[in-house]
MARTIDO-986105 format. One record per residue (C-alpha): residue number from 1; residue in one letter; y, x, z. Coordinates in steps of 0.2 Angstrom, whole numbers. Example, Ala and Ser with C-alpha at 12.3 -4.5 7.8 and 13.67 -1.06 7.14 Angstrom:
<sites>
 num residuo    yy    xx    zz
   1       A   -22    62    39
   2       S    -5    68    36
</sites>
This chain:
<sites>
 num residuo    yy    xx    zz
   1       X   -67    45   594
   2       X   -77    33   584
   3       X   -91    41   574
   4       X   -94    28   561
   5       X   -79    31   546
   6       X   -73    22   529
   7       X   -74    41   522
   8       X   -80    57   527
   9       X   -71    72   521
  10       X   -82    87   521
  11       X   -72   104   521
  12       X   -56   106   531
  13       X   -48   119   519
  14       X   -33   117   508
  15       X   -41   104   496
  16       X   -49    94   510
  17       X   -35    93   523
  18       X   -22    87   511
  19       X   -34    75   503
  20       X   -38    70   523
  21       X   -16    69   525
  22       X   -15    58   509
  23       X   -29    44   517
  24       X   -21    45   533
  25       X    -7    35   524
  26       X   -19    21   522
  27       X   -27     8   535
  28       X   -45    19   534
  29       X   -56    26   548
  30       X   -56    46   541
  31       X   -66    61   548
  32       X   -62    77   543
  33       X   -79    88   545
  34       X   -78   106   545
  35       X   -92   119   546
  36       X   -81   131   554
  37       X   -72   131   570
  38       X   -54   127   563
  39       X   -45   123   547
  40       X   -41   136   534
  41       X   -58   149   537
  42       X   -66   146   521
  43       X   -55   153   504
  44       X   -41   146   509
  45       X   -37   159   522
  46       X   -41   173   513
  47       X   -33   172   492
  48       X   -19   177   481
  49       X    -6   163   489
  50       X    -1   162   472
  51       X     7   146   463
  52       X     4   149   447
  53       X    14   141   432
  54       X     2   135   424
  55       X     1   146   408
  56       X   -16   152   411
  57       X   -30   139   410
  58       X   -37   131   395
  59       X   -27   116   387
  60       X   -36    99   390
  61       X   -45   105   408
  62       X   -41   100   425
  63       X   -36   116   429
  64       X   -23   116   415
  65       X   -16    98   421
  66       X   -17    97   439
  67       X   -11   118   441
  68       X     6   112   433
  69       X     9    94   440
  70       X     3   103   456
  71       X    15   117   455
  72       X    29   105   453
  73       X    24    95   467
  74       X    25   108   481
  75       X    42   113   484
  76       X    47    94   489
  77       X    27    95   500
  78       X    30   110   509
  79       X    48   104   513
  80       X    40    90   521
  81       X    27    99   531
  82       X    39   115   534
  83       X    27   127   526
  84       X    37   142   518
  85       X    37   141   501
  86       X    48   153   488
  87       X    49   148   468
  88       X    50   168   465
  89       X    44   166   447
  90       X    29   178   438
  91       X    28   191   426
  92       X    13   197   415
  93       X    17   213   407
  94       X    11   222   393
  95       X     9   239   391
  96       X     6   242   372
  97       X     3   233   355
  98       X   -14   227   359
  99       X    -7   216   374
 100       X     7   209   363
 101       X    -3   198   355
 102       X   -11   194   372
 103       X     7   186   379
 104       X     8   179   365
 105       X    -7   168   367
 106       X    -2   166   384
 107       X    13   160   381
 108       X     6   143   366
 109       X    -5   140   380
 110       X     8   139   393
 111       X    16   128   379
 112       X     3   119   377
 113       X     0   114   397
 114       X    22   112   397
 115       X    26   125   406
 116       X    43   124   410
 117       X    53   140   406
 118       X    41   150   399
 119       X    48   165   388
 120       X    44   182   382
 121       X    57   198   388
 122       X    58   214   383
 123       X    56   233   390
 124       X    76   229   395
 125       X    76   215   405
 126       X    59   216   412
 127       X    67   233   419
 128       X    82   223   426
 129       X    74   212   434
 130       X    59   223   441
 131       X    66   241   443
 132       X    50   245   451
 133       X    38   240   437
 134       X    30   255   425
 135       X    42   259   413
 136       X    30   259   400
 137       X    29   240   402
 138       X    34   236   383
 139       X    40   216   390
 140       X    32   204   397
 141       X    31   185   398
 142       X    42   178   409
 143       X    36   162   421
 144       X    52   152   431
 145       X    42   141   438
 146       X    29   154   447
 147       X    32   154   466
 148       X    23   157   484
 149       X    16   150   498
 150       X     6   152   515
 151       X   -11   144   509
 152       X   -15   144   528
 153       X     1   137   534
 154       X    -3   124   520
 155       X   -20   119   527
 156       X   -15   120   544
 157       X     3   109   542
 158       X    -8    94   532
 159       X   -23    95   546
 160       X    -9    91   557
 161       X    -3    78   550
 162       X   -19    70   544
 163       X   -24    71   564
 164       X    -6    64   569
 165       X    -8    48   557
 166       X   -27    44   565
 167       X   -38    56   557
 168       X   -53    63   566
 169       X   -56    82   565
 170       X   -71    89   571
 171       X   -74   107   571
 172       X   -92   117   570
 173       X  -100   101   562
 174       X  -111   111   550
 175       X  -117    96   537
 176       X  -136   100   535
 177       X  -143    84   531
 178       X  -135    67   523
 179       X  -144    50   521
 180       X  -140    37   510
 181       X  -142    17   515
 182       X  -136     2   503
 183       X  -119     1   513
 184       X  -115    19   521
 185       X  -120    38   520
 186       X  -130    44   536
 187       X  -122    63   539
 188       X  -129    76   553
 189       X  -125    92   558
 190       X  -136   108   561
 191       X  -135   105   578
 192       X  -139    85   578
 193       X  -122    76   579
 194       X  -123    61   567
 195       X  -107    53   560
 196       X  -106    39   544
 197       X   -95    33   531
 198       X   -96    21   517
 199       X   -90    36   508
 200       X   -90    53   507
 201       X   -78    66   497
 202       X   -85    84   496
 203       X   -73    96   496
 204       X   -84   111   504
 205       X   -77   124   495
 206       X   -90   139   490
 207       X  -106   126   497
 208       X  -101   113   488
 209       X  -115   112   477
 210       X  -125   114   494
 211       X  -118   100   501
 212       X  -121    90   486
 213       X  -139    93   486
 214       X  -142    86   500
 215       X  -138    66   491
 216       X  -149    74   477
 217       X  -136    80   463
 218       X  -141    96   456
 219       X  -127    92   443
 220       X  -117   110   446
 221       X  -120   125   453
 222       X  -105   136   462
 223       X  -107   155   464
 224       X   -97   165   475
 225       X   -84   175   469
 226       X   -76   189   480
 227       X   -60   193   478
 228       X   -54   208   490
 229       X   -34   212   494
 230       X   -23   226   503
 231       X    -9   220   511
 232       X     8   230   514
 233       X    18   231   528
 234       X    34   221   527
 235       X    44   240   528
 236       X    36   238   507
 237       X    48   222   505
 238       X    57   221   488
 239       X    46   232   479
 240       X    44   218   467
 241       X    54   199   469
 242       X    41   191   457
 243       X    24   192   456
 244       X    15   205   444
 245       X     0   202   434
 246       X    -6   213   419
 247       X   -17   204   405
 248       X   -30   191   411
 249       X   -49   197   409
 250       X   -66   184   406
 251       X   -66   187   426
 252       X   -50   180   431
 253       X   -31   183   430
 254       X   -34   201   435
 255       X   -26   212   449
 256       X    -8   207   456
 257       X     5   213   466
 258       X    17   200   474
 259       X    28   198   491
 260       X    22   185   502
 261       X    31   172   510
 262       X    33   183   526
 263       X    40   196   516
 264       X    22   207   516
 265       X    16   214   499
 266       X    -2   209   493
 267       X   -11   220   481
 268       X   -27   211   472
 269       X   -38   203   472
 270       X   -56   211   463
 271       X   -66   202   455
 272       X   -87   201   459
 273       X  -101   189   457
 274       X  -112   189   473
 275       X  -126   180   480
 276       X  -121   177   498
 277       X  -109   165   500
 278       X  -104   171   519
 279       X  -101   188   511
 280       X   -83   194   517
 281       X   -85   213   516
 282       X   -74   225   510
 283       X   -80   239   500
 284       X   -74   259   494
 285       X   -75   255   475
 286       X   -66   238   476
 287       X   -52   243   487
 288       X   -49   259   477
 289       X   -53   250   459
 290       X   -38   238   465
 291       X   -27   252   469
 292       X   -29   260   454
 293       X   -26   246   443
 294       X   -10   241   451
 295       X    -3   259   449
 296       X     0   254   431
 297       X     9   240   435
 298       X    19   246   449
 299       X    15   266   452
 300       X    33   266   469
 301       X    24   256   481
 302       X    15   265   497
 303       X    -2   265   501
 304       X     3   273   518
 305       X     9   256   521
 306       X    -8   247   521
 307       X    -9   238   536
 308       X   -25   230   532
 309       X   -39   225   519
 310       X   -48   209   519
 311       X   -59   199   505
 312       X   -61   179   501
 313       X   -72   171   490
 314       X   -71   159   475
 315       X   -80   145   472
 316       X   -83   149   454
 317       X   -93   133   446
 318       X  -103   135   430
 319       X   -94   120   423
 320       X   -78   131   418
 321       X   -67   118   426
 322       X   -65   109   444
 323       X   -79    97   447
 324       X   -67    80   452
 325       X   -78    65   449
 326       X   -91    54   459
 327       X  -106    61   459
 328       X  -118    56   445
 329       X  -134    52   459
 330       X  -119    40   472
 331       X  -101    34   463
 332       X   -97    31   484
 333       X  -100    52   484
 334       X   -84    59   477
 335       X   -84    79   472
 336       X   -68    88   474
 337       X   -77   105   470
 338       X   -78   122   460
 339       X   -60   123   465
 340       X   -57   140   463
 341       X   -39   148   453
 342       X   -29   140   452
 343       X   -34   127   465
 344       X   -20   131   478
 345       X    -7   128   463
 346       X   -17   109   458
 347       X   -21   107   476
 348       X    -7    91   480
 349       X   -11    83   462
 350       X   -29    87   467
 351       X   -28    76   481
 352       X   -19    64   475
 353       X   -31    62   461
 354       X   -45    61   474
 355       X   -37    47   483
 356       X   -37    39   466
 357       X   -56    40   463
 358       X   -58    36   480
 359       X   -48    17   475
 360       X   -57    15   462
 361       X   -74    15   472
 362       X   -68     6   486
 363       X   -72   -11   488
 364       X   -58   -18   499
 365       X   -43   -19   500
 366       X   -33    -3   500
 367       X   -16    -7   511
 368       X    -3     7   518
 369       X     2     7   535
 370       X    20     5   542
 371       X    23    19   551
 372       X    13    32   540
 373       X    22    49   544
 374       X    23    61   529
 375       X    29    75   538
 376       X    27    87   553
 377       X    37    93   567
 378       X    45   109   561
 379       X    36   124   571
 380       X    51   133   582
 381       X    51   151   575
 382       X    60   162   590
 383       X    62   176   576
 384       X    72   163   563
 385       X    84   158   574
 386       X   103   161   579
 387       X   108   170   595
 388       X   112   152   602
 389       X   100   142   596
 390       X    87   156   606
 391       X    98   153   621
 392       X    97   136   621
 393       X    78   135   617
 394       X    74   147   631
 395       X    85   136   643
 396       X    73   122   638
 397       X    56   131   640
 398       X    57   149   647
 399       X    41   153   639
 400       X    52   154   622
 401       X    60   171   630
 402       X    43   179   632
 403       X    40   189   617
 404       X    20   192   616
 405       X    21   200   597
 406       X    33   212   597
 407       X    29   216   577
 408       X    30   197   573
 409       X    44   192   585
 410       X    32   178   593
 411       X    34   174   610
 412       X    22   163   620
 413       X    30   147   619
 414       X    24   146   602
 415       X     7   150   605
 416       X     6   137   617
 417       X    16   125   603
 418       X    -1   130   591
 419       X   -15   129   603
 420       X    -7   111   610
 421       X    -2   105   592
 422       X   -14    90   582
 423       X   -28   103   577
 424       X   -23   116   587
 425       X   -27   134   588
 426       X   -45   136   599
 427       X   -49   155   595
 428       X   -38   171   591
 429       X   -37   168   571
 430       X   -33   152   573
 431       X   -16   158   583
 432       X   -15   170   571
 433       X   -13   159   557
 434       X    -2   145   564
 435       X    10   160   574
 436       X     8   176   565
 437       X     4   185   583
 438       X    -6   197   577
 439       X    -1   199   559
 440       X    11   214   561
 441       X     9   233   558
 442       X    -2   234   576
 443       X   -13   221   570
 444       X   -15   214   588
 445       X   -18   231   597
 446       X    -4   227   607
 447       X    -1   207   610
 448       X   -22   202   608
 449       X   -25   203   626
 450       X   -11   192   629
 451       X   -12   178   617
 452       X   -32   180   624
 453       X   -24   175   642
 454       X   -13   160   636
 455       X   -29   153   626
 456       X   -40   156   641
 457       X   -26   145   654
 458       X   -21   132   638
 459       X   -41   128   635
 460       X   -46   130   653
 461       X   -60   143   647
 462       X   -65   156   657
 463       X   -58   173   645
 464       X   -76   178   640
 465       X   -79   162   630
 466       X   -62   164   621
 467       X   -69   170   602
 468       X   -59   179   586
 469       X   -64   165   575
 470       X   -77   153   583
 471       X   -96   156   589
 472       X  -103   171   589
 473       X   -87   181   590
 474       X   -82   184   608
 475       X   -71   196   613
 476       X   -75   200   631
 477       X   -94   202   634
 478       X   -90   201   653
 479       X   -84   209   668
 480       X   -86   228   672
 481       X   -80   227   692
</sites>
């Protein structure tokens, strides 16, 4: 790997590794930088896995904008990258005349930002559609276009690709301190690695403004927003299709209930301003105040079926909007920050638009290459296929009839697929997020020690040095006999 780049993208979430895929096209030296020890730790691994419609933000932002040419653009994206992606549609109900007014609004603004589909239904067909939803609902606003989709998966399918089409990743590169020189940035990790680029696009989620401090722009400030969640076994599946909101608050659109992609059910997320921006914890009142709200929304589904609880954090700037511009100190710095609701929704026009910027700084010519890959091999899924298409995968690699996760259906051929694949899995989240071993009802009680064992023989690690999710996390402490 050479360590001098044409561009440096710092942040290997979402926003960053699809911006990193849509350079790869181009004849450009990319690094992709992250912190972290893989892709997707950051809020991108931990959100609503919403796509919005788009009816939400204000008229005239880049949140309004990019949210909708976004959401239109990621069916045809995650078909290309085989990331599961479902158009399920939203609903925001109302629960009494005050709210009417309220979808009302909602629905000019949704107007406003062309929306497609957009309506408001009654008590009636709200109930057809949602049997499950409160009967007191009075109607709702009804949005076609809403869908869902593995924000993980996502990160993890355009990191790939990016890597695939020439792209450097490096992991645990903590940027501490950049310099700037008349032709090229100067950027060094906490530990003293040194890489450059003759430009840079941050895209360092909820440090952002961290990050941009360090070339001396104080021009935005991002404050961590936590957001925590329950999620349902998929035993809860079809206790709604769409996803619920109630009325949006000054905070955000408020508490949800929706089905993932995997056919789980997510309740949340709270909403709280904090200081610490590594600050992931769970708490009594937020996990109970989020349960308590979506009783009025949904009061059938199961709390018994909580399989676990988790928290993220939004990168909430003080700007109101996303911060997508050069940077007002360097036009060769690009920011792609603040990018909080609904950033996963904007996030492909949000690169695209990135790419743009980045054009229109860079000085030389900006040529394709001829055998740029859009795509990804699809991951083989043991659990999706036919009898004989299991038959005839095991008869190729016997690893494929191993079954590791029994809740998940993942046997260890596809853990070896994710730890070998560009960017692949090095620590026990990382398989988690590309297999789902480890995402079930047991939540690794039973297969952890096993998918510990394949990392261990795949990296050529002794087991002690295998980690949950990167330094400072090891699971075995050492031997006992």
């Amino acid at each position: 790997m050479t360590e001098n780049y044409d561009v440096a993208v710092i942040g290997a979430g979402v926003i960053g590794t699809l911006i990193a895929r849509s350079l790869s096209r181009y004849n450009l030296r990319v690094a992709l930088l992250e912190k972290l020890h893989d892709v997707a730790q950051g809020t991108t691994k931990a959100n609503s896995a919403i796509v919005h419609a788009g009816f939400d933000a204000k008229p005239g932002t880049f949140k309004a904008k990019y949210n909708v040419r976004g959401a239109a653009m990621m069916p045809e994206l995650c078909q290309t990258l085989h990331v599961p992606y479902a158009n399920n549609g939203a609903l925001v109900l109302g629960f009494d005349d005050d709210d009417v007014p309220v979808l009302e609004s909602l629905l000019e603004r949704g107007r406003r930002n062309k929306v497609p589909g957009l309506r408001l239904i009654g008590k009636e067909e709200l109930l057809a559609m949602e049997p499950n939803v409160n009967p007191c609902a009075v109607g709702a606003l009804y949005a076609p276009s809403g869908g869902i989709v593995s924000p993980f998966d996502l990160a993890i399918a355009a990191a790939e690709c990016a890597v695939a089409n020439g792209v450097d990743f490096y992991r645990d590169f903590d940027v501490a301190r950049i310099n700037q020189h008349d032709t090229h940035f100067s950027i060094y990790s906490a530990a003293g690695k040194k890489r450059t680029a003759k430009l840079v696009v941050n895209a360092a989620g909820v440090h952002a403004d961290d990050v941009a401090h360090l070339v001396g722009d104080d021009s935005f400030h991002i404050s961590p927003r936590r957001g925590e969640y329950l999620l349902l076994d998929n035993t809860q599946a079809g206790v709604v299709n769409a996803t619920i909101f109630q009325c949006p608050s000054d905070m955000g659109k408020g508490v949800l209930i929706t089905p993932t992609v995997h056919h789980n059910i997510l309740i949340g997320p709270s909403a709280d301003d904090i200081d610490v921006k590594d600050d992931l914890s769970t708490t009594d009142p937020g996990l109970k105040g989020i349960q308590t709200t979506m009783r009025l929304s949904v009061p059938g589904y199961q709390i018994k079926d909580v399989i676990t609880s988790f928290s993220g954090l939004r990168a909430h700037s003080n700007t109101g909007d996303f911060v997508l511009r050069p940077s007002l100190i360097d036009p060769r710095f690009i920011h792609a920050a603040g990018i909080e609701s609904p950033g996963l929704s904007a996030s492909p026009a949000i690169a695209a638009y990135v790419v743009k910027l980045f054009a229109d700084v860079w000085e030389e010519e900006l040529s394709e290459k001829t055998n740029w890959n859009p795509g990804r091999p699809k991951p083989l899924r043991i659990k999706e296929l036919s009898r004989e298409e299991r038959r005839e995968a095991i008869k190729k690699r016997p690893e494929y009839g191993r079954i590791v996760c029994r809740c998940e259906t993942v046997s260890e051929g596809e853990i070896i697929d994710a730890i070998r694949a560009p960017a692949g899995a090095r620590d026990m989240d990382g398989v988690k997020r590309r297999t789902r071993a480890g995402m079930g009802r047991c939540q690794a009680g039973f297969c952890g020690t096993k998918v510990l064992e394949i990392l261990s023989r795949e990296l050529q690690l002794p087991p002690q040095e295998i980690t949950k999710f990167g330094a400072g996390s090891q699971i075995l402490l050492g031997k006992t006999k």
